[in-house]
N, C-alpha and C positions, 0 to 999 in steps of 0.2 A: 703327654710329654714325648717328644720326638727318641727317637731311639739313641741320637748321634748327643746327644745332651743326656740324656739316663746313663750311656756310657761313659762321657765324659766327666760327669759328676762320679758315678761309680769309680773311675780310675784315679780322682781323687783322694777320695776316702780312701778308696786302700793303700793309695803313696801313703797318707797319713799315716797308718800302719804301717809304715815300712814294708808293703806285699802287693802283688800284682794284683788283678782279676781274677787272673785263674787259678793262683794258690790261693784265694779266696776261697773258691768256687768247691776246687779240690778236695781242699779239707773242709767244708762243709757234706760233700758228698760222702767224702771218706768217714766221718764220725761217726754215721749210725750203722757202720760197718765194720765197726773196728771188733769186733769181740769183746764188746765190755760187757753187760750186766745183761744176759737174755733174759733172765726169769724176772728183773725188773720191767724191761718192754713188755714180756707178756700180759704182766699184771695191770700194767697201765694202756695197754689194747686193749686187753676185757674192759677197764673202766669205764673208758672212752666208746668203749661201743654200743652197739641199742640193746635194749632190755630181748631186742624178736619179738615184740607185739606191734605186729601191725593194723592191730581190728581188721584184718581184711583186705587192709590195701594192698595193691599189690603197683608196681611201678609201670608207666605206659610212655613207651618212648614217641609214639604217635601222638599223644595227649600233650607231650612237654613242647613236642613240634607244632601246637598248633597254634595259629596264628589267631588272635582276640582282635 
């Protein structure tokens, strides 16, 4: 999708809202910033995160670049 039609659609929807793009944008950024619930985020990082077993693997950025 062309970028000039993603925005334009986007500028849409948020008329629909009654709200710009960028106070869209804004308070989207702004939320996980706000000081609400830390020890909730934490708990659901640790969740969300790997066990730390990797059998071994270990990650190769030259492996992800190469070309099959």
């Amino acid at each position: 999708m062309p970028i000039r039609v993603f925005l334009r659609a986007s500028a849409k929807k948020a008329a629909a809202l009654g709200k710009s793009i960028n106070h869209l944008i804004s308070s989207s950024v702004r939320k996980p910033s706000d000081g609400g619930n830390e020890e909730q985020w934490i708990a659901e990082f640790e969740r969300l995160s790997g066990s730390g077993h990797s059998d071994g693997w270990r990650f190769d950025r030259n492996q992800v670049h190469t070309r099959r």
